[in-house]
C-alpha positions as CSV (number, residue, x, y, z in Angstrom):
1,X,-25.3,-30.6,-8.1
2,X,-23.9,-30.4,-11.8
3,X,-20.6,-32.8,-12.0
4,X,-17.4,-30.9,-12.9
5,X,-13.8,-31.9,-14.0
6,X,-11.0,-29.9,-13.7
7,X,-7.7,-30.4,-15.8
8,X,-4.9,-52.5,20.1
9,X,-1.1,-52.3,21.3
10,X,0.6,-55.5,23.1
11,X,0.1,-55.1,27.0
12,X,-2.6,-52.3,26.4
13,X,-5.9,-53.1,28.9
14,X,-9.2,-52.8,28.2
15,X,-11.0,-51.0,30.8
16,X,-14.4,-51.1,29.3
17,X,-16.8,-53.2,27.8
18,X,-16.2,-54.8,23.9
19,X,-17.4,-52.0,21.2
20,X,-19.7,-54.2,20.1
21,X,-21.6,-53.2,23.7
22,X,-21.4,-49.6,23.0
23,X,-24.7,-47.5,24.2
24,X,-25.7,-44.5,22.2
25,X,-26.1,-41.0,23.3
26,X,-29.1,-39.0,23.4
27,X,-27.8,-37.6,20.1
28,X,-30.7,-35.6,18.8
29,X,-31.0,-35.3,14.9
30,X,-29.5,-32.1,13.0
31,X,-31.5,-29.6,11.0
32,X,-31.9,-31.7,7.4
33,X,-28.7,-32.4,6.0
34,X,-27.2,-31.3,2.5
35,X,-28.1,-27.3,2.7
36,X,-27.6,-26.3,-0.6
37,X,-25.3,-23.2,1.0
38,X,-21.3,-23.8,1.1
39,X,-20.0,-23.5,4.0
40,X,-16.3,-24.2,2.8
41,X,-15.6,-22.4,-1.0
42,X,-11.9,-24.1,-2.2
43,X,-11.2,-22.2,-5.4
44,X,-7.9,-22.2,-7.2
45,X,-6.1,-24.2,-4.3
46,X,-2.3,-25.3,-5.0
47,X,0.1,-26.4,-2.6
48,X,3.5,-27.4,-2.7
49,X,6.1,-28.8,-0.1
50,X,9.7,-27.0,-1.4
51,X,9.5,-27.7,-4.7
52,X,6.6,-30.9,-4.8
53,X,3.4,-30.2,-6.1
54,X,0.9,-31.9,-3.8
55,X,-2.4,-30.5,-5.2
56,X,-2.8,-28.3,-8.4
57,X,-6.0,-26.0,-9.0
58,X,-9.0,-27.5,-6.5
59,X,-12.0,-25.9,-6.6
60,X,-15.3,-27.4,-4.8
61,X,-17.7,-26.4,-2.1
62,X,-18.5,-28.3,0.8
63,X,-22.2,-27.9,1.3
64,X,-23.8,-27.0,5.3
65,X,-24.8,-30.3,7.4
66,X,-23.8,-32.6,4.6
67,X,-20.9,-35.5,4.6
68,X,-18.6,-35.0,1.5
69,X,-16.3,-38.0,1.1
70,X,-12.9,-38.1,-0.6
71,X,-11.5,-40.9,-2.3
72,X,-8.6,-41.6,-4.6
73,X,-5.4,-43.8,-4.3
74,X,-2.8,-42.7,-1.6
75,X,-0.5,-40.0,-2.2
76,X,-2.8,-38.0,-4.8
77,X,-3.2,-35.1,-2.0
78,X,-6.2,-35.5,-0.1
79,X,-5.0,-35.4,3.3
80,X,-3.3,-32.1,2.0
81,X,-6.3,-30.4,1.0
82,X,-7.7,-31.2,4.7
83,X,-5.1,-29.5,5.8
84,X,-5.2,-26.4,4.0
85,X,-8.5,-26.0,5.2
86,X,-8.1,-25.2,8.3
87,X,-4.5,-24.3,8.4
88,X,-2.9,-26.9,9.7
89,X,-0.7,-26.8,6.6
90,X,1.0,-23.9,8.1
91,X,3.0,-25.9,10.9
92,X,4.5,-28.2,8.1
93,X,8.1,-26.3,7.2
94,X,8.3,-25.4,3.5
95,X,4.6,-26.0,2.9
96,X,3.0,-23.3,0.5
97,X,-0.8,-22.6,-0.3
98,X,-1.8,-20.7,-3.0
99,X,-5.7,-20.2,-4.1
100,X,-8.5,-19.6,-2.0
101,X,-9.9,-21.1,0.7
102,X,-13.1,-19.2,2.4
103,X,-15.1,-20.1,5.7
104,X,-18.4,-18.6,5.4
105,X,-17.3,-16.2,3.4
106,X,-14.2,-15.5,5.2
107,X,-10.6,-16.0,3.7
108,X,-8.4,-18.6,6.0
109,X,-5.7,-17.6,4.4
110,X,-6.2,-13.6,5.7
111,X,-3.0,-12.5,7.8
112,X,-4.8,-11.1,10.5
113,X,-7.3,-14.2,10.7
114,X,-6.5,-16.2,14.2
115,X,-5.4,-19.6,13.1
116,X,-6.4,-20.8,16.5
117,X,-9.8,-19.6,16.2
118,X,-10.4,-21.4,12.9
119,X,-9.4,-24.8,13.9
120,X,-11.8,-24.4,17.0
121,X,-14.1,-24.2,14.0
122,X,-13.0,-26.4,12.0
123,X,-11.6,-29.6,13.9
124,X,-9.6,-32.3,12.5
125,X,-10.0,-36.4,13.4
126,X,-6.6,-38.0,12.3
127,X,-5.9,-41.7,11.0
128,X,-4.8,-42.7,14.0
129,X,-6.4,-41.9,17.3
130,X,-4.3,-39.6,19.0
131,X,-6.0,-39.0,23.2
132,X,-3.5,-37.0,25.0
133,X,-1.5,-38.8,27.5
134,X,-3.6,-37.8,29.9
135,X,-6.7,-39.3,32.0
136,X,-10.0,-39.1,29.9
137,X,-11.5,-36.5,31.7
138,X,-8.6,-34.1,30.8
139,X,-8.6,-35.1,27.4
140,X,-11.7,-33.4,27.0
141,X,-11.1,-30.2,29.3
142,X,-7.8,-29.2,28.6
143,X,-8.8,-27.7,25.2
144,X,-12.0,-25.9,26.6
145,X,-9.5,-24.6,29.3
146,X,-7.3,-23.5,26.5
147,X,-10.5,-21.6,24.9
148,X,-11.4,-19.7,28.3
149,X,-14.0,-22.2,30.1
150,X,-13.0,-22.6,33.6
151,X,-15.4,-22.9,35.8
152,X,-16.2,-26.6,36.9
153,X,-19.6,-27.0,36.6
154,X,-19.8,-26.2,32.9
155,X,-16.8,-28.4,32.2
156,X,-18.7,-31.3,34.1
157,X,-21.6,-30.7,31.6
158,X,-19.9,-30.4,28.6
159,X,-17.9,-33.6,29.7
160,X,-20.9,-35.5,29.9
161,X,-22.9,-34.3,26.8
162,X,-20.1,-35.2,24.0
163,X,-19.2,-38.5,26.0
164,X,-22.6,-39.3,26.0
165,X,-23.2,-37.8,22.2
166,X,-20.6,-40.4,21.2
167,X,-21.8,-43.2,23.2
168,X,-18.7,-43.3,25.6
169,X,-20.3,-42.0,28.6
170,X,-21.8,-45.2,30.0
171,X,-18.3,-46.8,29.0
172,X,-16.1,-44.6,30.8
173,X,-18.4,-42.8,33.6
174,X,-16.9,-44.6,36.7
175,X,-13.4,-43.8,35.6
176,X,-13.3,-41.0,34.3
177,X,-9.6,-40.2,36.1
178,X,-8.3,-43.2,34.2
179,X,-5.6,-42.8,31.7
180,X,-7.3,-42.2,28.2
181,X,-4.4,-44.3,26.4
182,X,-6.1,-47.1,28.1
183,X,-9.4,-47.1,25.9
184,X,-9.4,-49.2,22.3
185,X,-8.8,-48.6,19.7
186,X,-12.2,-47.5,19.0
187,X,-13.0,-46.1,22.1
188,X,-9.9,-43.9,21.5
189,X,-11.4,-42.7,18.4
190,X,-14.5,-41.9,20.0
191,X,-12.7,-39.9,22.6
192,X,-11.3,-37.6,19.7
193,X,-13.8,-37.1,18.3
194,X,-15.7,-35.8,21.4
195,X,-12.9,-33.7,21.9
196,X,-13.6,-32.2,18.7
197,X,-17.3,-31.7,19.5
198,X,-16.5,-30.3,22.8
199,X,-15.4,-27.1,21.5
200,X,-18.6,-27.1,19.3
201,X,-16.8,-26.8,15.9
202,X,-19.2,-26.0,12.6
203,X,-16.8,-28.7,10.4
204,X,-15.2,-31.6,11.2
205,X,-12.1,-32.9,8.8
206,X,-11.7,-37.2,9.2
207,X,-8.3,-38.4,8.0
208,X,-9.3,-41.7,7.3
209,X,-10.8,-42.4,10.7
210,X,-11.5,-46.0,10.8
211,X,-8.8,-47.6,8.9
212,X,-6.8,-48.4,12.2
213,X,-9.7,-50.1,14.0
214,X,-10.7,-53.0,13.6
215,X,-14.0,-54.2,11.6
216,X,-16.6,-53.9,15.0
217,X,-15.1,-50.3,15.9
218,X,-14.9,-49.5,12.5
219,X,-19.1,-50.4,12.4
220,X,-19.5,-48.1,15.6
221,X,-17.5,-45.0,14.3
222,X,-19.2,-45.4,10.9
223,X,-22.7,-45.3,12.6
224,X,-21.5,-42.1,14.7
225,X,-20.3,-40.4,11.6
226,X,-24.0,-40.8,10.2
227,X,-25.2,-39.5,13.1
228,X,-23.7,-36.4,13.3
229,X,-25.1,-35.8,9.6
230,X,-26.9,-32.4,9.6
231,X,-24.9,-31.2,13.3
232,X,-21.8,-30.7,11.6
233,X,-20.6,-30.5,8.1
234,X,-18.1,-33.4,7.8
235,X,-15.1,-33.9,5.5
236,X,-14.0,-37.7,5.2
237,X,-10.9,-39.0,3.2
238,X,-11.3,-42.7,3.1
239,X,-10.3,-45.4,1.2
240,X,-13.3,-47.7,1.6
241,X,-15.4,-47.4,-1.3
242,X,-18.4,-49.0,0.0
243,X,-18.2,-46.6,3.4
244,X,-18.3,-43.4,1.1
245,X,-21.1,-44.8,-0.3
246,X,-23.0,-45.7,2.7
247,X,-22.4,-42.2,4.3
248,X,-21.2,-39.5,2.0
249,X,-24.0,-37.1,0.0
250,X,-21.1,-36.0,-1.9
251,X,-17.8,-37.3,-3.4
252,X,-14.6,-36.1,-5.0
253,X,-12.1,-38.3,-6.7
254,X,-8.5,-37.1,-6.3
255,X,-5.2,-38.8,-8.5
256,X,-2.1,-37.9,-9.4
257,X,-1.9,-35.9,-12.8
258,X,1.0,-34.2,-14.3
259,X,2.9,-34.0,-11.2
260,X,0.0,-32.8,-8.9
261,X,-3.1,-34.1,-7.1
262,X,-6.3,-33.2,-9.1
263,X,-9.6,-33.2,-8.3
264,X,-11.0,-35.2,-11.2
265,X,-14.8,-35.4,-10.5
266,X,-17.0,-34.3,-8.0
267,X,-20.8,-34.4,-7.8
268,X,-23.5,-36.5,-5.5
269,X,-22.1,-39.5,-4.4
270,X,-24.9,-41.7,-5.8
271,X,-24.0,-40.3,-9.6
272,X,-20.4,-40.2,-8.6
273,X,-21.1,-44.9,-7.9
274,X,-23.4,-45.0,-10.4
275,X,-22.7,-42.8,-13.4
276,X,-19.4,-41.8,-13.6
277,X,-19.0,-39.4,-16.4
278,X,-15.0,-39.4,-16.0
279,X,-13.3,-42.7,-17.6
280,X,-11.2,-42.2,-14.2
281,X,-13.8,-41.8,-11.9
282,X,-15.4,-45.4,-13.7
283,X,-11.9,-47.4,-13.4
284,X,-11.6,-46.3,-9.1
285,X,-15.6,-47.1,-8.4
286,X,-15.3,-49.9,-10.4
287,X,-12.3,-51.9,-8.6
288,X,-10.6,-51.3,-12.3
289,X,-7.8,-48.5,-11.4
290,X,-6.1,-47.5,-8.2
């Protein structure tokens, strides 16, 4: 692709065994990854909140079964632009989009487009693990409930195929009724994300998604995230360098210009390490800037 520019809590048990024990789903391999076919096209994308410019003219594609990683120092918008992409920037109060966001070849931003519908699509892993207050088995029906699957059998099967996709299902099999807040930290963020998959979403937005666990979770999240390479099409903001260039085929460097984040540089992630062509982009990779 050519390179562009544009101007665990205190009292909390543990009620399975260490991450570092973790067992691995039968997880088969996706189709090859990196599709040259976007399945996201941002062009033109601004948004404000009131009268703060978060982001200012973005323009990229997210490429089919690939892992495109952002990076940049906080507060230059990148946990913005994962939220304009599946709408979630619409609950924020005074938040406005402008631009053009398009999921296989379909406008988010349409008025009659069922916002609902599109984060079933396209799900979002936050910074923070975030399990419903609830046991772990009904952290991973209620949604399918909410989408119209009822009948127990095929909630029993799904259960079991993204607990076991993430490598929880050994973990958690025997107690299944027990509260999900429970888990680690890790093991929390593994639950997410199987609730993501459960509802068999094409993307999946990360916001940051290891940098509240601790170094062995970290490793095991990390190693799921590669293997969902060429399943799902994966956005990840993160702010370790050397985990963007472990698992990202693409990356975009975001910062804060004239009063708006910018997308400074995009391209493969290997040129983006190794041959910077913006004096920016060299500074961040290079520990100089940021």
């Amino acid at each position: 692709m050519t390179t562009f520019f544009s101007d665990n809590v205190e009292g909390r048990e543990e009620i399975s065994p260490p991450e570092q024990a973790y067992t691995l789903g039968p997880l088969q391999a996706g189709p090859p990854c990196c599709t040259p076919e976007p399945v996201l096209s941002v062009n033109s994308l601004s948004l404000h909140y009131a009268d703060k410019t978060a982001l200012k003219n973005i323009s990229l594609d997210i490429y089919r079964g690939c892992i495109t990683a952002l990076i940049g120092p906080s507060g230059c918008g990148k946990t913005s632009f994962l939220s304009a992409l599946n709408r979630l920037s619409d609950l924020i109060p005074g938040c406005r989009v402008e631009g053009s966001v398009r999921f296989d070849g379909v406008d988010v931003r349409a008025a009659d487009l069922d916002a609902q519908h599109l984060r079933r699509n396209i799900g979002m892993i936050f910074q923070k693990p975030t399990p419903f207050p609830l046991s772990i088995r009904r952290n991973i029906e209620l949604p399918l409930r909410e989408h119209g699957m009822n009948r127990q059998a095929d909630l029993n099967e799904r259960l079991q195929q993204v607990l076991q996709d993430v490598g929880l299902w050994e973990e958690v099999k025997d107690r299944l009724e027990s509260p999900a807040q429970a888990l680690s930290g890790g093991q929390q963020q593994r639950l997410c994300i199987a609730r993501a998959l459960a509802l068999q979403p094409k993307v999946l937005l990360m916001d940051e998604p290891c940098s509240a666990l601790d170094p062995l979770s970290s490793a095991v999240v990390e190693d799921l995230i590669k293997r969902l390479k060429g399943r799902y099409t994966i956005v990840i903001v993160t702010h370790n360098l050397a985990q963007a260039r472990r698992i990202a085929n693409y990356a975009g460097l975001f910062w804060m210009q004239e009063q708006g984040g910018r997308l400074i540089e995009f391209g493969r992630c290997q040129q983006i390490f190794d041959a910077p062509v913006h004096h920016l982009t060299a500074a961040y990779v290079n520990g100089q800037r940021g």
